[in-house]
C-alpha positions in Angstrom: 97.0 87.5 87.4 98.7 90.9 86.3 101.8 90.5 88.9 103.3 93.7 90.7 106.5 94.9 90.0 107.3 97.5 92.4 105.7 97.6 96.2 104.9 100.9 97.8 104.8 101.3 101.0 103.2 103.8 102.3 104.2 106.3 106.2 102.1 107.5 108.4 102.6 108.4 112.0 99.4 111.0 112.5 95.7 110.9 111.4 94.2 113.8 113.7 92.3 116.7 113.3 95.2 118.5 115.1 97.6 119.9 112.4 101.1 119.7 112.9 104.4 117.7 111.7 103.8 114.0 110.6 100.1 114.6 110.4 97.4 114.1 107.7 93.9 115.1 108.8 91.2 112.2 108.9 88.9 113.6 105.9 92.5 112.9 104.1 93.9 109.7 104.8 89.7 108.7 104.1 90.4 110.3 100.9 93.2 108.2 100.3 92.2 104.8 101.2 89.3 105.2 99.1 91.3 105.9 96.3 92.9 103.0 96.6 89.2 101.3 97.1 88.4 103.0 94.1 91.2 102.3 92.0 91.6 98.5 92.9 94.1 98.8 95.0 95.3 96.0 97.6 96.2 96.5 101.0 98.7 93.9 102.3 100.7 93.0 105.3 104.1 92.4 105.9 104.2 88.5 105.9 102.8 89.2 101.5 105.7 92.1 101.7 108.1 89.8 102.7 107.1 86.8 100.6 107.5 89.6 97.3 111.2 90.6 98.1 111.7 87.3 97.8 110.3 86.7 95.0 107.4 85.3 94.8 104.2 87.3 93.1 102.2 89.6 94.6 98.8 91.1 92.3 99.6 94.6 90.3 98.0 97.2 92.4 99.7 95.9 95.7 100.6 98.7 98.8 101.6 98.3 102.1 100.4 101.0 104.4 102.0 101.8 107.5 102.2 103.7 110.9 105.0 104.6 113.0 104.6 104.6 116.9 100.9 104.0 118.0 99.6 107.3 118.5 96.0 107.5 120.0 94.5 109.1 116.9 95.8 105.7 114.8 93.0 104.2 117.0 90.4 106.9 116.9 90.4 108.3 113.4 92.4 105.7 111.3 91.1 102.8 112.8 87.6 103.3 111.5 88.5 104.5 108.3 90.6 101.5 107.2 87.7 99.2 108.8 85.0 101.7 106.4 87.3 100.8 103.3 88.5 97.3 103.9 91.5 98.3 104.0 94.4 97.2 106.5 97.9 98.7 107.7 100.8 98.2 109.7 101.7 99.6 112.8 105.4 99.5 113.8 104.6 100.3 117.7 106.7 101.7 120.6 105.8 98.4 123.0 107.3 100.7 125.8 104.8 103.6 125.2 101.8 101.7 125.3 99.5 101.6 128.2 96.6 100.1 130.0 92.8 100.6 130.2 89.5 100.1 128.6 89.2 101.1 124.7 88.2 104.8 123.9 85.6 106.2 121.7 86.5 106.4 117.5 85.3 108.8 115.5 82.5 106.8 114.2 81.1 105.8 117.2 78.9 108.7 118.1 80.4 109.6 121.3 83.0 112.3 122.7 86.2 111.1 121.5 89.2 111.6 123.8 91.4 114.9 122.5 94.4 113.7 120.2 97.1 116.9 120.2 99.6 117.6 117.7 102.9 115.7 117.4 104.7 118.6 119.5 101.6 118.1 122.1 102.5 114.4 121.7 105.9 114.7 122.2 106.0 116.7 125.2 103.8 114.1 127.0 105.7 111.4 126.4 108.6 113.7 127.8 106.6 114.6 131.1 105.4 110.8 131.4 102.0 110.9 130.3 101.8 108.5 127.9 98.7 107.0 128.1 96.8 110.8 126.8 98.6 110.6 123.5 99.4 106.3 123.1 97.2 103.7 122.5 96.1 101.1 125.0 97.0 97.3 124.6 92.9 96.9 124.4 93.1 98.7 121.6 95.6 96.9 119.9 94.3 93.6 120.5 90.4 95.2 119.1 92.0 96.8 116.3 94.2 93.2 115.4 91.0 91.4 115.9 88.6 93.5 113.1 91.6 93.0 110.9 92.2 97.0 110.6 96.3 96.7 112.0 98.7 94.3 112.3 101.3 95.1 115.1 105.5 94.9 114.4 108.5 96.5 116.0 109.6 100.1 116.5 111.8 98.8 119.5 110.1 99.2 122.9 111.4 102.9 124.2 112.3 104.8 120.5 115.9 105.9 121.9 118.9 106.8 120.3 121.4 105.1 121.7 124.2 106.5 119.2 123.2 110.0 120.8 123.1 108.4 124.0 125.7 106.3 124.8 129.5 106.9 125.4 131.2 104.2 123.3 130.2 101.7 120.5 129.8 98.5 122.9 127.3 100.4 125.7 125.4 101.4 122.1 124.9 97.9 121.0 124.4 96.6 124.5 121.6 98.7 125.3 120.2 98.2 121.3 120.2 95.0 122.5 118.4 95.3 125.4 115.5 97.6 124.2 114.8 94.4 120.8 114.7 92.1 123.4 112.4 94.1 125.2 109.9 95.0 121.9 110.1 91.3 121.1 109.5 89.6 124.7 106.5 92.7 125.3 105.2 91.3 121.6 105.1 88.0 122.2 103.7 88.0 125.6 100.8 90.8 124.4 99.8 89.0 121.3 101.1 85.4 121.3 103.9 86.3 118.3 106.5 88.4 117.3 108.0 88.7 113.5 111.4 89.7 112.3 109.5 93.5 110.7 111.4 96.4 112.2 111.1 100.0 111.9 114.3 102.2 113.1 113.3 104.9 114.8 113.7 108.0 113.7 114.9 106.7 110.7 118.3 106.1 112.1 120.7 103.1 111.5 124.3 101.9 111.0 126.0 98.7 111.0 126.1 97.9 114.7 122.6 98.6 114.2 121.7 96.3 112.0 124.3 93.7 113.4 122.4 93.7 116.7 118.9 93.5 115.2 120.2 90.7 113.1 121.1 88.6 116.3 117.8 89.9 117.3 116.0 88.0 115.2 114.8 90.4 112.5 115.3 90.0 109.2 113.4 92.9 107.5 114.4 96.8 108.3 111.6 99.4 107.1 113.7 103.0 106.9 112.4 106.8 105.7 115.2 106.3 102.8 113.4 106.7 99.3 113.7 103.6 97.5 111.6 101.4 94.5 111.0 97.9 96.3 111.4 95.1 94.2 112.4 91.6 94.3 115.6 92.4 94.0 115.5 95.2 96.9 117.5 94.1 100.1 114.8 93.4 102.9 117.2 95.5 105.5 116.7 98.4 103.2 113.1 98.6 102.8 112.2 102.2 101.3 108.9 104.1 102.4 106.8 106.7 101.1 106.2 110.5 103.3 102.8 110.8 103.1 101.7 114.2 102.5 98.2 115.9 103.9 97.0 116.6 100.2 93.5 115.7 98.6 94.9 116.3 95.4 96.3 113.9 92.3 99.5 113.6 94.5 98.5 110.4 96.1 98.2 108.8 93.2 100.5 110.1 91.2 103.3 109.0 94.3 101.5 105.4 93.8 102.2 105.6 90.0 105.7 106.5 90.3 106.5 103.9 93.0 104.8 101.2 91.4 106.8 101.2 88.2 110.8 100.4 89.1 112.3 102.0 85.6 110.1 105.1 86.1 110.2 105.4 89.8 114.2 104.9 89.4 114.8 108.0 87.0 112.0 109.7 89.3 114.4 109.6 92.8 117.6 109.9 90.5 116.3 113.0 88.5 115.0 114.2 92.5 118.6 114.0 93.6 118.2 111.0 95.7 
């Protein structure tokens, strides 16, 4: 077996028909996992992810594709296209954000499919306190765990700031604190486990950060920096790739670059990184 040298991993937040920021429409994210159908690419998980940065092997050709959030439109228009590939992703979920009810239509279904708006749209329902017409449902994440389409991680359970939003250093890790232990307990009770995958959101962390996720219990930080992962790549440092709503040879061309640690190095230096 040809083993990989470099992992990429792949962000999404959006797949909707609504344009807007963070978004690729459906017909592209189909576009690109069947490239990487086509092309003989594997989709893993973050347990494989993990088991790479430390060194053990993982086949040439390996990606991990992820999701920040849990949007709606993860469940109605990504959800189907992974399971129409065979392809699987990670979703780093907002536990806080997610709501109850029965599971809603997917595009593939045949019936009206609830609207999904556009991140603004998004945003300013979470604001007003309607999250359950832009989040998904924990029925949806336990159907879309069980046909093996996402696995579910951490993006701490309300997505605050608490360097914006807190006075002093020791309220900020207090209330870090607080909102881990919340993602983790909400995890574990929803789907019998919780693993030590994080996702900082909005990108954002520093040392008390990290210190307090440590103590947490997670071990592996995924961040929006730019970097080629390899076995030798700190697993609190994880880099990740923008995806892009393009149809074009960027996909694979991003996949090419990232997959190949000498290359993909003098790619982000010559980039300005």
């Amino acid at each position: 077996m040809k083993a990989a040298r470099a992992l990429p991993v792949l962000m999404y937040h959006h797949v909707s028909p609504s344009p807007g920021l963070v978004t690729v429409a459906p017909a592209t994210f189909a576009a690109h996992m069947h490239w990487l159908a086509e092309h003989g690419w594997t989709t893993v998980g973050c347990r494989e992810a993990a088991a790479f940065l430390a060194g053990q092997p993982l086949p040439a050709k390996s990606v991990l594709v992820t999701f920040d959030d849990g949007y709606l439109d993860n469940w109605v228009y990504a959800h189907p296209v992974l399971a129409g590939h065979g392809q699987r992703a990670v979703l780093f979920a907002i536990t806080g954000w997610l709501g109850e009810g029965p599971v809603r239509p997917v595009s593939d279904s045949g019936m009206a499919l609830p609207a999904t708006p556009d991140h603004n749209g998004c945003k300013r329902a979470v604001a007003e306190g309607d999250h359950d017409q832009v989040m998904m449902r924990w029925s949806e994440v336990e159907a879309a765990r069980a046909a093996g389409t996402f696995e579910f991680h951490s993006h701490t359970h309300q997505h605050a700031r608490w360097d914006k939003l807190c006075q002093t250093a020791a309220e900020k890790r207090e209330r870090l604190a607080e909102d881990l232990f919340a993602s983790r307990a909400t995890l574990q009770a929803r789907l019998g486990e919780v693993s030590d995958h994080l996702c900082w959101p909005q990108g954002y962390f520093d040392d008390d950060y990290r210190a307090v996720a440590r103590a947490a219990g997670f071990r592996h930080f995924y961040t929006v920096d730019k970097h080629i992962n390899t076995p030798t790549t700190d697993p609190e440092q994880i880099g990740r790739i923008v995806t892009k709503d393009r149809r074009d040879g960027w996909f694979g061309q991003r996949l090419w670059v990232y997959s190949r640690p000498r290359i993909g190095a003098l790619y982000l230096t010559l980039r300005g990184k």
